[in-house]
N, C-alpha and C positions, 0 to 999 in steps of 0.2 A: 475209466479214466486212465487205469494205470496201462492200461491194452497199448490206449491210442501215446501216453506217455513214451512207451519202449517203440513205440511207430517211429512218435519223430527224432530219437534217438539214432534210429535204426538209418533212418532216411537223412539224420546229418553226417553221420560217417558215412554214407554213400557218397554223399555232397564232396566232404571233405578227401577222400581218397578220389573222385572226377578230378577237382581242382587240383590236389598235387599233381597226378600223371599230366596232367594238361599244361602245369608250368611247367615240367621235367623235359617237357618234350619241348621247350623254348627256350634261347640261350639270352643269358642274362645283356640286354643291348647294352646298359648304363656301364658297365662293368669294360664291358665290349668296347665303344665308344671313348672310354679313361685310357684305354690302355694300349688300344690298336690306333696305327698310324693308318691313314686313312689313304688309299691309291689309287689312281686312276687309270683307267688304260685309252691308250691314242693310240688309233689303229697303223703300223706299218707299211707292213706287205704279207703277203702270201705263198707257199709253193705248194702246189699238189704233187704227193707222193704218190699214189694212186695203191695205196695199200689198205686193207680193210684189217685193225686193229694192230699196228705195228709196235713195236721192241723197242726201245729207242735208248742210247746212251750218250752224251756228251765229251767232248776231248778237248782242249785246248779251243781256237774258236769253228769246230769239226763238229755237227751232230750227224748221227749213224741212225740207219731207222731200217729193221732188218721185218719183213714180213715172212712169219714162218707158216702159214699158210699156201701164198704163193710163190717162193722159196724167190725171194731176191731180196739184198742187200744194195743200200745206197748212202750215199755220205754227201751231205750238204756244209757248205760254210757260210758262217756270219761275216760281213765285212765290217769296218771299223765304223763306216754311215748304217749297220745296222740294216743289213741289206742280204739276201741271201744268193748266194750262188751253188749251181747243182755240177757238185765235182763228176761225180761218178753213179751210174747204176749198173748191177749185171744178175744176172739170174745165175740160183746155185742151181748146178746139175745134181739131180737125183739119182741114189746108189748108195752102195758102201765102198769106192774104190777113194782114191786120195783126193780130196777137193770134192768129194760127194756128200749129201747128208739124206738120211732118212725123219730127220725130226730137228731140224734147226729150230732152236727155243732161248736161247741168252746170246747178248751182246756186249764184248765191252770194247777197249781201246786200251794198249800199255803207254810207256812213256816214250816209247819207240814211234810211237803212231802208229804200229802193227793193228789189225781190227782181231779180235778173237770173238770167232764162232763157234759156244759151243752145240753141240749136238746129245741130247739124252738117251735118246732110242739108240746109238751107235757107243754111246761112254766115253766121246770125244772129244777133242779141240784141235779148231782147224784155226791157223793162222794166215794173216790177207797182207801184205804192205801194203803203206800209205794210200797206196794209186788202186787198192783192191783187187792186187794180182794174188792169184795164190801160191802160197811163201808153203805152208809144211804142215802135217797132223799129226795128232799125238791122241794115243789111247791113254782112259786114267784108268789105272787099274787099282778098284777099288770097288768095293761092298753097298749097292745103295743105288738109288736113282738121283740124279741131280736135278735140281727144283730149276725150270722155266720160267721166261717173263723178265717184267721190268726189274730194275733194282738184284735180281738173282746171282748175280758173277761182275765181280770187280778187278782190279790191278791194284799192288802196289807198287810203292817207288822202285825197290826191285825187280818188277815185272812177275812175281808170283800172282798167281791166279785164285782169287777166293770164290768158292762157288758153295753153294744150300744145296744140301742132299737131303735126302729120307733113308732110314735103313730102318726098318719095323721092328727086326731082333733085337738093332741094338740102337733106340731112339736117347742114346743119351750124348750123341753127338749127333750132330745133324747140318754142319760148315767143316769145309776144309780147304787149306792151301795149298796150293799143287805147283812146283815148276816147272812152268813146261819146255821152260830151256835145258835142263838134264832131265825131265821125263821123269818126275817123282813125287810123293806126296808129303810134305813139309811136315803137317801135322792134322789133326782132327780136334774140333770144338765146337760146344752151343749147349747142346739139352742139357748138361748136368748142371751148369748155373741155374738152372729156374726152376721153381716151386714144384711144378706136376710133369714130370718127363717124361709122361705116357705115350702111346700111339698115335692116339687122334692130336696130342698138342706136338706132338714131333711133327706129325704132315701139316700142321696150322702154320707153325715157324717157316717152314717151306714156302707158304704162298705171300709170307710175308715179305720185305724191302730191305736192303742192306746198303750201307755204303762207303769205303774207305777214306778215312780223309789225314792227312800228318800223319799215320801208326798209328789211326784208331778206327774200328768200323764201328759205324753207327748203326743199330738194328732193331728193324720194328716188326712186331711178330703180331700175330692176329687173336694173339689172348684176351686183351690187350697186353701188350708188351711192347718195352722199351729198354734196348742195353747196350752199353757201351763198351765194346772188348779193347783194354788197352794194349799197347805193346809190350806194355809189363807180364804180361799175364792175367791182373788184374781184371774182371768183368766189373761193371756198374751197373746194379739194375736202378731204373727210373719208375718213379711212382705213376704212372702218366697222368691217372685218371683223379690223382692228386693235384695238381697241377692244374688241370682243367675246371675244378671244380668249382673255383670264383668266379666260371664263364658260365655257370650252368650246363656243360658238357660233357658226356660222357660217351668214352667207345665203349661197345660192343664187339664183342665175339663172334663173327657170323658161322653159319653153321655151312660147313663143306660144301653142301647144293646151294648153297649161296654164292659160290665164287664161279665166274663165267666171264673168262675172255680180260680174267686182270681186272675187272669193275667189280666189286664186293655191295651187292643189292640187298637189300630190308631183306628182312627174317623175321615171321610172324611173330609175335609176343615179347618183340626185345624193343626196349626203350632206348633211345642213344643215339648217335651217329655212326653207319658201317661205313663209311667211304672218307677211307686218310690212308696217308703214304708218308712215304720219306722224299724227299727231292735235294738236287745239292745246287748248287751255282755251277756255272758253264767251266768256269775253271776251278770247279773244286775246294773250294777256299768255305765255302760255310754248307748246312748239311738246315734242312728246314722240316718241320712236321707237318704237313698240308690237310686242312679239313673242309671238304668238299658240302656247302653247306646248299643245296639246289632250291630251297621251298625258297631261302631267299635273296636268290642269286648272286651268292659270293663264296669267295676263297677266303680261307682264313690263314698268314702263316706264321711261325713260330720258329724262332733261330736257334738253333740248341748250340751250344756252348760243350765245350769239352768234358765239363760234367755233367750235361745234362740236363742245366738249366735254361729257361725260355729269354734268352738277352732280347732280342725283339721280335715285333707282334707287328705285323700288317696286317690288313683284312679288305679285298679286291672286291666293288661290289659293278656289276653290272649285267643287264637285262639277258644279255648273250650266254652266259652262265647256267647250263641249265644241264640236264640229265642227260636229254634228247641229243644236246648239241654236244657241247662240251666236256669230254669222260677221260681227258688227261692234261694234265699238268706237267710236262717233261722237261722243260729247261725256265731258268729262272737266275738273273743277275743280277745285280748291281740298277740295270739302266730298263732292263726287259724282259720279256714272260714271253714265250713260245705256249699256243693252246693246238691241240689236234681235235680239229668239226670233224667227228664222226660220221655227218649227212654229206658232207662232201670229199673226205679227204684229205683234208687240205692241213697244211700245220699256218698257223697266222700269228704273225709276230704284232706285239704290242710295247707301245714305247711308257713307262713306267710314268707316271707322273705322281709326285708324294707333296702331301699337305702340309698345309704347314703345324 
């Protein structure tokens, strides 16, 4: 009797750790449903950019969408009906001579309208006017490889240059300012704020998101991490996963063979959601944390606030939403949401519509 006793002991803690992981892996909807404002999307319009996994950054009413695979840059505009028009495209010529790249990988835009492209394999930055003629380059000369992709390299009001680097000797700085209008390097910051400033989390911070907003960058690293670098000097770190936790959410860490092409995919034995970013509004003006939720076809986002707190909570549910189709989130306002369909190309704009 007492065999079969320690049996169904044996077999309710089996029971009872099924059921936790199986609610862990589900976000609390009640909680969800209280909190987030509920939005719809009404389909626009469309432009195909005919690029397969593009760079993309936002400028005033300007988005830029740099393909560094097939080495062209193009700049689209919003009109005021919410309408797109296709400024300009041209193809970078390959080289190491001026206006040439061997590895174009970051995009942004200063306050100039100037585009800056930088280049990792070359340890550059090339400068485009408005019209994407090319204006000038500049070598950084400095210790380290600079981190690729979205969110990677910003502007500020100054027109200084924030770019994610890696340096393995010395992973206790891993961002730096650079101006590229005197050709120098402002200052160096990042690892020494946070908990484990080793190797493999210096290259994680790398693949993560950044982005300037008033004299503050807001920055999401793939610990999980979340920090806010004031212009005081002051860093903020954010609890994230704190925060999250009345939704039933939790990121994860993915593990390096996990990141592919800017999408951060499941990783065998980890509980949680790998697929969130940072995103800002088209002008800049607010900075959101995006959690890419696909089993059940929505966006979830979150407006952080200058310290760091979640001021509001949207949560975008609809059928088109999915892994297959939808793998970025790049521009986001006020009125509308820009998606990029990976099966066709195409960026497609949607007109916001919020519940009551």
């Amino acid at each position: 009797m007492k065999r079969y006793s320690c049996y169904a002991k044996r077999c309710l803690g089996y029971l009872l750790i099924l059921l936790f992981f199986g609610c862990a892996a589900h976000f609390d909807e009640s909680a969800i449903d209280k909190d987030f404002k509920a939005v719809k999307l009404e389909f626009l319009n469309e432009v195909d950019i005919h690029m397969q996994n593009p760079i993309f950054y936002s400028q005033g009413d300007c988005i830029y969408s740099l393909d560094s695979k097939g080495f062209s840059l193009s700049k689209f505009q919003v009109t005021d009906s919410l309408d797109w028009e296709v400024a300009k495209s041209i193809q970078l010529p390959e080289g190491k001579g001026p206006g040439e790249f061997i590895s174009p990988g970051s995009i942004c835009a200063d306050q100039l309208n100037r585009v800056i492209v930088v280049d990792n394999n070359l340890s550059r930055v090339t400068l485009f006017d408005k019209d994407l003629n090319f204006d000038d380059t500049f070598y950084i000369n400095y210790e380290g490889t600079i981190g690729t992709g979205d969110g990677m390299v910003d502007c500020t009001e100054d027109n200084n240059l924030i770019l994610s680097y890696v340096h393995y000797a010395k992973p206790d700085k891993d961002m730096l300012v650079y101006d590229y209008d005197n050709g120098e390097i402002v200052k160096k910051m990042g690892r020494d704020v946070l908990v484990d400033p080793d190797k493999l989390a210096s290259y994680l911070s790398v693949v993560g998101n950044f982005y300037y907003v008033d004299g503050n960058i807001f920055r999401m690293t793939f610990e999980p991490g979340l920090y806010i670098y004031k212009s005081s000097g002051k860093v903020i770190p954010i609890e994230i996963n704190h925060h999250l936790k009345r939704y039933n959410i939790r990121l994860v860490k993915p593990g390096i063979s996990a990141v592919k092409d800017n999408v951060v995919k499941s990783v065998k034995g980890q509980k949680g959601v790998q697929e969130y970013a940072l995103i800002r509004y088209l002008n800049g003006e607010g900075v959101f944390l995006v959690i890419a939720d696909y089993d059940d076809h929505r966006f979830l986002f979150f407006k952080l606030d200058k310290k760091g707190n979640f001021s509001e909570k949207y949560v975008i549910r609809n059928e088109l939403i999915s892994e297959e189709q939808y793998s970025k989130v790049f521009w986001y306002d006020e009125s509308a949401i820009a998606l990029y369909d990976r099966n066709s190309t195409k960026i497609k704009l949607y007109r916001l519509i919020f519940g009551d």
